[in-house]
N, C-alpha and C positions, 0 to 999 in steps of 0.2 A: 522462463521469464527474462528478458534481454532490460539491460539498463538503461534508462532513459537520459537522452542528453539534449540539455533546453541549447538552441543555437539561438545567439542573441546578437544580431548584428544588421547594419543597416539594410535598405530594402527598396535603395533609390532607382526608379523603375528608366531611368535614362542616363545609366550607367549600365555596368556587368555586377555589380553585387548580386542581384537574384542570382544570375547562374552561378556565383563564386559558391553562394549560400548553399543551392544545391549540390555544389560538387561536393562540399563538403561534407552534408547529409548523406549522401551516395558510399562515401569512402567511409564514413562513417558505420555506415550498415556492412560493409562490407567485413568488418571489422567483429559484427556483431553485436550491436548495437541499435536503441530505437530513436534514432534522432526527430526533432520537432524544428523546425523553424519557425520563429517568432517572428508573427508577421503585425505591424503596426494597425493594433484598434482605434476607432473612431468613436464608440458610443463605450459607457459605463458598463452595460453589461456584456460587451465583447472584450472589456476585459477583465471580468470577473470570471467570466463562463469559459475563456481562450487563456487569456497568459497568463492569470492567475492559478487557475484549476492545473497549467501545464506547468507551471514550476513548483507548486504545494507539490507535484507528484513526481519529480524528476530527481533523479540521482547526482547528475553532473550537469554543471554549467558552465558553457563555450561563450566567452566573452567575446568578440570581435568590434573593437572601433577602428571604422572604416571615417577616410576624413572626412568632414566638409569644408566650410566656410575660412577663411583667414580671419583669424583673430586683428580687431585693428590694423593697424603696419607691420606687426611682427613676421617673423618667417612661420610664426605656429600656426597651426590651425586646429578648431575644437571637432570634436568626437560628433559620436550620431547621441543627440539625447534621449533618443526614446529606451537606447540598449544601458545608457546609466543610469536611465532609471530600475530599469529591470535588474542590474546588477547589484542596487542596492534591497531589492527585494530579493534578490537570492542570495544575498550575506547575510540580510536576516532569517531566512529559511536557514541557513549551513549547507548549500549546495555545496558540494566539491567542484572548485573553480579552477578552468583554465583561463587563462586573458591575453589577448594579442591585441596590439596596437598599429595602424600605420604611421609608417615614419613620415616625420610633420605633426603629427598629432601632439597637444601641449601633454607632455607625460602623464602629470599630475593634476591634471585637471576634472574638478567633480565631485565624486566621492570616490575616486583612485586615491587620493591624496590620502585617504581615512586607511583603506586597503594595502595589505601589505601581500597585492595580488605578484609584482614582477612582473609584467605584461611585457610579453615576447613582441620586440620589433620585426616587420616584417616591408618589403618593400613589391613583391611581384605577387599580386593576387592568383595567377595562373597557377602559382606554386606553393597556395596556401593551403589546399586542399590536404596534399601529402605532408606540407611540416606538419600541420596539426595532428597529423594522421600518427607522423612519427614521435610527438610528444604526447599524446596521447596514451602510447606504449611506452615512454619513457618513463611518465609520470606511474603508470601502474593501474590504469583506470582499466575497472575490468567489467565483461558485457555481462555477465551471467547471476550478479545479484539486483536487487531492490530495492528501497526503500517501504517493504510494505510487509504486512501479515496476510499471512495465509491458512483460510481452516480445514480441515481435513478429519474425518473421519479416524479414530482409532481401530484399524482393519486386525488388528493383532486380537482381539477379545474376541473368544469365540470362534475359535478357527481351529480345525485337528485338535478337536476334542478337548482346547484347553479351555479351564475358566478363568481366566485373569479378569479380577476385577468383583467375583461373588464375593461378598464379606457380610458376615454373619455379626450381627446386631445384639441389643440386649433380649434377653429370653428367647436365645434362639433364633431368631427372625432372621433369615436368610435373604439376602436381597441381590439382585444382578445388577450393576452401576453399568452405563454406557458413557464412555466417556469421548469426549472431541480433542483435536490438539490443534493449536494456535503457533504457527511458525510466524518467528521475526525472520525472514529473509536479511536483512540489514547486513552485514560481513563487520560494522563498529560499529553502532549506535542499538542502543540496550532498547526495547519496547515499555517505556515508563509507565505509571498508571492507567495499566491496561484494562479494560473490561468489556465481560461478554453478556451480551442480552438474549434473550429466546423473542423472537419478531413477531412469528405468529404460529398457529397450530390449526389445520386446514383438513379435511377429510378427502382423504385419496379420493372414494367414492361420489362422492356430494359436492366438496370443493367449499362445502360447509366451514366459516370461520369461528373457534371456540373464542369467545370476548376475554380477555384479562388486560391486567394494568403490568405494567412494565417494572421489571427489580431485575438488580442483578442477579446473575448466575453464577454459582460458587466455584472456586478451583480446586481442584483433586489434590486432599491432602493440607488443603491451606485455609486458614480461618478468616479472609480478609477479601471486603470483596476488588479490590483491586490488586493484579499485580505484577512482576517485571518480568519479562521476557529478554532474555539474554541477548545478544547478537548474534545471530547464526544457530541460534537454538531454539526446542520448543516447551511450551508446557501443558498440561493435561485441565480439561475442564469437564463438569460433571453435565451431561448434554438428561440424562433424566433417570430412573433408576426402575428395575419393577421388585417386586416381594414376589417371593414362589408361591407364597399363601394364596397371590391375590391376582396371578399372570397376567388377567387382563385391563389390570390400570398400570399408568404411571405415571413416578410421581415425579416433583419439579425440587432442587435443592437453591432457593433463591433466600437474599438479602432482605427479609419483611419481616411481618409480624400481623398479616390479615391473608384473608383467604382468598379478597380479594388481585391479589398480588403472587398466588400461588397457586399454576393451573393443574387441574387435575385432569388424564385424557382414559375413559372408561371405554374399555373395547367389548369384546374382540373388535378389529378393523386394521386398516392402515390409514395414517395421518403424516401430513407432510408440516414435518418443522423448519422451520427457517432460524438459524442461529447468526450474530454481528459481535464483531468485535473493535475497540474503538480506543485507541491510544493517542500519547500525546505526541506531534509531530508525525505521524502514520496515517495513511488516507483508512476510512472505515474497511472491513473485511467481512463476509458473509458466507455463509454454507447454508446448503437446503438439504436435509436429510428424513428418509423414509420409514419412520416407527412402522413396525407390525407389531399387534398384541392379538393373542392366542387363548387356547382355551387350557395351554399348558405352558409352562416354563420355558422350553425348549423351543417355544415358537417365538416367543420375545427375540426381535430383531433391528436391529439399528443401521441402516446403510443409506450412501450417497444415493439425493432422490435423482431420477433421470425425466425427463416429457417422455420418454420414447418408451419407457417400460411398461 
């Protein structure tokens, strides 16, 4: 998963900015890296669906004001507005910012003045490609995390003979827990009131959809249904559980207090669940994984669904 870098800079089509914009997209990848360029919307929902959806989801933000206009008689001249605007939407996201300015450009003009960005002078576009390229790696900006969750299957339960994960109830009752885990990707920012929903419960064979109402899903070990996922770390969620008494159901460990809100899946069969996860500042996260239930214990199975299987 390569880091995302919103490029925010003008786009005047009778000029060289476009090829500047690309070169530096290019260098940027090259780097390892998924760079965007932000290209100026005209209607509401091309910017809700384009630079909004592209900066809620990006890691770093490439400031570039490129000149225009001369300010009255002065020797300044102001910035491209469409990029200050976007700049103050990614300081309120917390995008990690870089900022370059051309010389000429009024410093502090905008919401720069608010920012305590430092926006790097530059004077030869041809060569802004490689400075960013090199401040870039000066600054420490690196390709290989996210800003996002990721769910995954717990592949450790149930493997060479171990049972990690059976735990045995009042009177006895032995039950096998399947559990999911929720990585924050993030490298600093913690995954705040996080929570996981079960989406839906669908019949391998039939494609048949079981109806329930929506509750959270509990976390392994913890009594709350919301909760924090560290930076760079994961934690464990209970995806559904079966009893050896009873192999071919299972059961759901959710936030309620009706049954409406607590599905139950009666086998034998295979069923495909769909599980999401949804934090604050984090774009949602989703897994599709593959219950089998059996007519014995041992056939109880939890794995990544696939189309192709």
């Amino acid at each position: 998963m390569r880091a995302r870098v919103f490029i925010s800079c003008g786009q005047d089509q009778n000029s060289d900015e476009v090829q500047t914009a690309q070169a530096i997209a290019t260098r940027l990848q090259s780097l390892g890296f998924d760079p965007y360029i932000a290209v100026q919307e005209q209607s509401l929902s091309g910017l809700v669906e384009n630079i909004y959806s592209r900066l809620s989801s990006s890691e770093y933000f490439l400031f570039i004001d490129f000149k225009r206009e001369r300010i009255g008689e002065s020797n300044e001249h102001r910035g491209s507005l469409f990029s200050h605007q976007e700049l103050a939407i990614a300081s309120y996201a917390g995008l990690e910012l870089l900022a370059f300015q051309e010389r000429g450009v009024r410093p502090l003009d905008g919401i720069m003045r608010f920012l305590q960005a430092n926006a790097i002078p530059f004077t030869d576009r041809h060569l802004l490609a490689n400075v960013i390229a090199d401040k870039v790696v000066e600054r420490g900006w690196h390709p290989d995390w996210r800003r996002a969750l990721r769910l995954e299957r717990d592949s450790t339960q149930y493997m060479d003979g171990k049972l990690f994960g059976e735990s045995q109830f009042d009177k006895g009752r032995l039950m096998r827990f399947f559990h999911g885990i929720a990585h924050n990707e993030h490298r600093a920012v913690a995954a705040v009131h996080t929570y996981v929903y079960l989406d839906s419960i669908k019949s391998v064979a039939s494609g048949a959809e079981q109806p329930f109402k929506a509750a959270e899903i509990k976390w392994a070990g913890y009594v709350y249904p919301n909760a924090m996922v560290r930076p760079g770390e994961r934690r464990l969620f209970d995806c559904c559980h079966v009893e050896h008494s009873q192999p071919s159901v299972a059961l759901f460990n959710v936030f309620a207090d009706s049954t409406e809100f607590t599905p139950v899946i009666r086998g034998p069969g295979q069923y495909r669940l769909r599980f999401s996860a949804f934090s604050d500042r984090f774009p949602p996260a989703s897994l599709d994984l593959r219950l089998t239930l059996g007519k014995i214990i041992e056939e109880a199975k939890l794995e990544v669904f696939s189309e192709t299987d």
